[in-house]
C-alpha positions in Angstrom: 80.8 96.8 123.0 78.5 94.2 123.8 79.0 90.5 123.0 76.4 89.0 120.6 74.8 85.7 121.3 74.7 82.8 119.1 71.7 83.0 116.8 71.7 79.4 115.4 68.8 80.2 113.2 70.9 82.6 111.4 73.8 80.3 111.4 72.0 77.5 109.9 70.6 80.3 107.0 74.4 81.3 106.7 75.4 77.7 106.3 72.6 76.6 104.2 73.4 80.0 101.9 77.0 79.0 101.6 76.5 75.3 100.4 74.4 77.1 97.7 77.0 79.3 96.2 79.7 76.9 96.6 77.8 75.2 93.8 76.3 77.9 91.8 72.9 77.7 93.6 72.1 74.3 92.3 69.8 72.8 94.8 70.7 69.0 93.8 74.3 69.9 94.2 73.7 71.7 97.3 72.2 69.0 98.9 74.5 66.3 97.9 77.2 68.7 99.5 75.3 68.8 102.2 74.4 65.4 103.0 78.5 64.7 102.5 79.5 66.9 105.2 77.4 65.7 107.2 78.3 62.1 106.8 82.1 63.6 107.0 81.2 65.1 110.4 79.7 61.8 111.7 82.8 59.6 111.0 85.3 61.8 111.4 83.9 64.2 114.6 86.3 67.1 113.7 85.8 68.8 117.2 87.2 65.4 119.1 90.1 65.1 117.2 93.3 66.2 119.0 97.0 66.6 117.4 99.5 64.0 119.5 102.4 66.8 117.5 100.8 69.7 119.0 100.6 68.5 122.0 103.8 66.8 122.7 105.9 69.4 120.3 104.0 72.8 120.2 104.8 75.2 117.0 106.6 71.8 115.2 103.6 72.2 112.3 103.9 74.9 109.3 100.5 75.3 109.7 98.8 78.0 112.6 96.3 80.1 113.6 98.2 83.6 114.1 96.1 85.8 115.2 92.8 87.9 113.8 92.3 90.4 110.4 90.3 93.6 111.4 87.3 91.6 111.0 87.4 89.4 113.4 88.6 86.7 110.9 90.6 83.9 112.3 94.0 84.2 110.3 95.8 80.9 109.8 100.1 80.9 108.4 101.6 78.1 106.7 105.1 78.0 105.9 106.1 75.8 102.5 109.4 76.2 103.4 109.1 74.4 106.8 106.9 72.0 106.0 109.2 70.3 103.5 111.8 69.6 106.2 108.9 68.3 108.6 109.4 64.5 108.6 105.0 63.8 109.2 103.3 61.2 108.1 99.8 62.1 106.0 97.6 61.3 108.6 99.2 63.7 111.1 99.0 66.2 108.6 95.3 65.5 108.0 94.8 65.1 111.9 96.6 68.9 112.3 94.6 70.2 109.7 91.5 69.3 110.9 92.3 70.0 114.7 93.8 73.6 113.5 90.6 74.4 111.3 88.3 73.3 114.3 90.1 75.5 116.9 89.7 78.2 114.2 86.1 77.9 114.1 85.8 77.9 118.1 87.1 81.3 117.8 85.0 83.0 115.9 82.8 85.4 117.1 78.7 85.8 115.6 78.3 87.0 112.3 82.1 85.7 111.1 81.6 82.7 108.7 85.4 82.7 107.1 89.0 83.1 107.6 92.2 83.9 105.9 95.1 81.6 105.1 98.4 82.8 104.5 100.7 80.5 102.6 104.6 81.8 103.0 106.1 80.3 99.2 109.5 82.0 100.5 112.6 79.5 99.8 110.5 77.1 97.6 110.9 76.4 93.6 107.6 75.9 92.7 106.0 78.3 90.2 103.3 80.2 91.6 101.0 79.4 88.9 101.3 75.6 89.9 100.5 76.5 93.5 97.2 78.9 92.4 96.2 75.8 90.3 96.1 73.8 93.3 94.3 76.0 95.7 91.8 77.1 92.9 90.5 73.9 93.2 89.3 75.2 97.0 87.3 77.7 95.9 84.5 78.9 92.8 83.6 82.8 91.4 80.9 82.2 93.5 82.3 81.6 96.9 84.3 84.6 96.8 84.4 88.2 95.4 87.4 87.9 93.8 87.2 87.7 90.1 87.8 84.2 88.6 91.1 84.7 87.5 92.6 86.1 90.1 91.0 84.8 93.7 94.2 85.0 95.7 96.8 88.0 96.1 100.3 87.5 95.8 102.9 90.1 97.5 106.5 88.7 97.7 107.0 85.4 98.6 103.0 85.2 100.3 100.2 83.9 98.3 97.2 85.2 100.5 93.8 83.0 100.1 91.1 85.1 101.5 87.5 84.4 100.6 85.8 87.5 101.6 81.9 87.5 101.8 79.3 90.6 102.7 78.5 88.5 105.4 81.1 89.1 107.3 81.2 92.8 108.6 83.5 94.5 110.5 83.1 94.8 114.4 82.7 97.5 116.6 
């Protein structure tokens, strides 16, 4: 197999493509979304920022990259049930979150755009229709091909976010 090279053209068109869905190809809205990132980007600089946790106490987060899905997708875990006995403040949460979701990028090879996130519910209380509430909020019919009601999967004790896009093909 042959490694493909970084087309940022297509990247950009990609990107540019995925700001539109994600608000229902409403140029305006786009734009706005755009222009926010951006700014986002500038003040926080997401690939600078570093985890002191990770660093000094490697695994202590619920929340990981794990591995890759069959399509080259960047698979990321988090545990509810271990991050309610983690004693972190919100900013190293925030901090670990970005740091995680920037290495997660770094990994992906050309022509993958998304990822999947795992969230393990097992030991917790919460009703799952409180938790898809939440992470609904994350995501539109348009961003995914998922119908409306029903964007995540849920098999035991997982609830499986996946936003899965013809974009992303399989490799090889």
């Amino acid at each position: 197999m042959t490694k493909r090279k970084f087309d940022p053209a297509l990247h950009l068109v990609v990107s540019l493509l995925r700001y539109l869905r994600s608000r229902d190809l409403k140029l305006s809205d786009a734009e706005k979304m755009i222009k926010s990132s951006i700014e986002w980007r500038r003040k926080m600089r997401p690939p600078t920022v570093t985890c002191e946790t990770c660093l000094s106490h490697p695994g202590a987060h619920s929340f990981r990259m794990v591995g890759f899905d069959s399509y080259r997708r960047p698979v990321l875990y988090s545990s509810f049930n271990q991050a309610s006995k983690l004693n972190v403040s919100a900013e190293d949460v925030n901090q670990h979150l970005i740091y995680t979701m920037e290495n997660a990028i770094k990994t992906m090879v050309p022509g993958v755009y998304q990822w999947i996130i795992i969230f393990d519910c097992s030991g917790q209380h919460l009703a799952i229709s409180l938790i898809y509430r939440s992470l609904h909020s994350f995501t539109t019919p348009n961003t995914n091909n998922a119908k409306p009601s029903s964007p995540y999967s849920y098999s035991g004790h997982a609830l499986i976010f996946a936003s899965s896009s013809k974009t992303s093909t399989p490799i090889g």
